[in-house]
N, C-alpha and C positions, 0 to 999 in steps of 0.2 A: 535477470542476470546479464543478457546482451546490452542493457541501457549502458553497461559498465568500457565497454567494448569497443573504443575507435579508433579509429587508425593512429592516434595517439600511444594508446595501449597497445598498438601490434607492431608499431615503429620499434615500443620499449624491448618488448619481448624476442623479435626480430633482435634487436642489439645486443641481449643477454645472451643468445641464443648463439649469435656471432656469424647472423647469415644476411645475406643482401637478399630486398625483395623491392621486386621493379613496383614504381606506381599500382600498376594492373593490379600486380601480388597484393598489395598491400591493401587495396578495397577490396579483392576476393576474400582475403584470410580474416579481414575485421568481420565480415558478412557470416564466414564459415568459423572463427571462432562464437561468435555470439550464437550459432547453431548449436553448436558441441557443448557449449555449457549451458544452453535453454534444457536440452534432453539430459545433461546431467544432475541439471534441477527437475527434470518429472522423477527420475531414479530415483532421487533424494526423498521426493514423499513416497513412495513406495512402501507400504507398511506389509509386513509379513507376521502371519501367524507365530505363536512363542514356541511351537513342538518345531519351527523349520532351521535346523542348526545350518552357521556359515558356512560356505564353501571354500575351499581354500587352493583346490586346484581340483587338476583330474586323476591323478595318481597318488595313493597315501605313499606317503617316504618318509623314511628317517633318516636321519644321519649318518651317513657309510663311510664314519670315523673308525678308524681301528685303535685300539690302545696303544698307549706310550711305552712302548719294550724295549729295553736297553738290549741289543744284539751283540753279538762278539762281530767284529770287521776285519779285513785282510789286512796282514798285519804291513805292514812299507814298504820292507825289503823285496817279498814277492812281486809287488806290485811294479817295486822300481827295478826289478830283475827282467821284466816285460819290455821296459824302456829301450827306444834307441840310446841314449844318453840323459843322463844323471849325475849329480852333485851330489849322490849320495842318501840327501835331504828330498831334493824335488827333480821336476821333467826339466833336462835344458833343450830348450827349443831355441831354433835360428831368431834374431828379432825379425819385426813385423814390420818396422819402419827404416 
């Protein structure tokens, strides 16, 4: 997989990436990418038994969605009776610009 790997390929990836890498960077990371994807090809053969189910983190979780429940809300007037000042409708506030 490293034969794939050279400073060609890390120039590209570097530019996709959207980062500057000096010379130096640029033969260390061809060197240490062709590393990182040798040992992700030993992974790859890695065969496992059929009883060993995936893993998929370390915590089982669900969804900690709650249901879609239409509530009653406060109704305007209270709200805009809070207010320094109001049109009634909504907050008038000073402009910003």
């Amino acid at each position: 997989m490293s034969e794939f790997i050279d400073r060609a390929v890390v120039e590209q990836v570097a530019r996709l990436a959207r980062i500057h890498l000096s010379e130096q960077q640029l033969d260390a990371s061809s060197k240490q990418l062709g590393e990182i994807l040798n040992y992700v090809g030993q992974l790859e053969r890695v065969t496992l038994p059929d009883d060993v189910e995936p893993f998929f983190g370390a915590i089982e979780s669900v969804n900690a969605i709650r249901a879609d429940e239409v509530n009653s809300s406060v109704d305007r007037d209270s709200i805009l009776s809070n207010a320094p000042d109001s049109d009634g409708e909504f907050y008038s506030v000073p402009p910003v610009f």
